[in-house]
N, C-alpha and C positions, 0 to 999 in steps of 0.2 A: 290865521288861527293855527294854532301847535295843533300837534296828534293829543298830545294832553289835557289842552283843553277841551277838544272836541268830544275826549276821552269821557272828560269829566260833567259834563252838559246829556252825553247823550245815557252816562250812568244813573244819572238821578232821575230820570226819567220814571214815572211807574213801570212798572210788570216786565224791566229791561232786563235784558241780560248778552252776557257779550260772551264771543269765542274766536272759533279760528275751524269753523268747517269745512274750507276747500285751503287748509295747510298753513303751515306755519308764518306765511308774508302777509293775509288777509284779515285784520281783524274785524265781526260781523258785531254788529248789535240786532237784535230781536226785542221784536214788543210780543210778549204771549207767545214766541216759536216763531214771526216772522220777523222777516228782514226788515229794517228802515235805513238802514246804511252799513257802507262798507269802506276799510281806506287800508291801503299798503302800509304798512309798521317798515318796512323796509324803504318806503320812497314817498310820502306822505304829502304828496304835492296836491291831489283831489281826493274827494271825498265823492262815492254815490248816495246818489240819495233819489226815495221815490218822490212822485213831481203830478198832479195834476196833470194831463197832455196838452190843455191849453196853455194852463200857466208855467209848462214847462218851455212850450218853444217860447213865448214871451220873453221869458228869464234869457233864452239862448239868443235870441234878437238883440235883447238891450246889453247885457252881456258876455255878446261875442267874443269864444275865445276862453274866456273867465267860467264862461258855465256853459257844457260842451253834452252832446247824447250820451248816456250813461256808455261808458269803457262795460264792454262785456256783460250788456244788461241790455234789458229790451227797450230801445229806443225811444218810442213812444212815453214809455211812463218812468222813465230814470233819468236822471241829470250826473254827470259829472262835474264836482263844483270844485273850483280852484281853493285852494289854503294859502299858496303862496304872491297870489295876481294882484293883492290888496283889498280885496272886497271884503267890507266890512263885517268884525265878529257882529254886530247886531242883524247883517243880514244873512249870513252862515246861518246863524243860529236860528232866527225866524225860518230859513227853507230846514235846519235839523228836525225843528218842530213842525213843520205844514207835512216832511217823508214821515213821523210819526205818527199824525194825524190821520195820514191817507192813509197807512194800512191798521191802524184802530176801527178806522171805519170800513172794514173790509173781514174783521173777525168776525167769529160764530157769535152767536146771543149767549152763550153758554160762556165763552172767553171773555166778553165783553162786560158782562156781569159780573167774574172773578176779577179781570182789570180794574174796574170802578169798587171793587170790596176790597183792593188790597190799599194797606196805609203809604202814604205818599213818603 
């Protein structure tokens, strides 16, 4: 999967929004203010993403190598997932969407009210 792809999957998302908070090589996507992923505009070879911690080392088991502890994230709940190793856009995308999931479910009731009242 391109950076532009990935670009474009995790924009249409609800209540996303993208930047470059730790400088101009990193671009972040946010659901509501938090993170779900991260990937170098400069070297776009992985993607972070948050992970379940069971189904994250699972992912790391079956796809050793391919999907690695999150680069500069907390081990346990981030995955570094390859773009270039061949694994598949359908499954990129299903783990874009489970790092989206996990931290929706991880907002305030207040956030999570506004997430679900914004139009898709």
């Amino acid at each position: 999967m391109d950076i532009e792809t990935l670009r474009n999957h995790c924009i249409a998302k609800k209540g996303v929004t993208e930047g470059f908070p730790f400088g101009e090589q990193t671009l972040v996507f946010k659901v509501m203010g938090k993170m779900f992923a991260l990937v170098s505009i400069d070297n776009a070879e992985f993607v972070n993403l948050k992970c379940e911690p069971e189904y994250a080392l699972e992912l790391r088991e079956q796809y050793d190598g391919m999907i690695r502890p999150g680069w500069h994230m907390n081990k346990k709940l981030w995955n570094s997932v390859s773009l270039i190793d061949g694994l598949s856009y359908e499954l990129i995308k299903s783990l874009v969407d489970h790092s989206y999931d996990e931290v929706v479910k991880t907002l305030k009731k207040k956030d999570k009210i506004a997430l679900e009242e914004m139009e898709s």
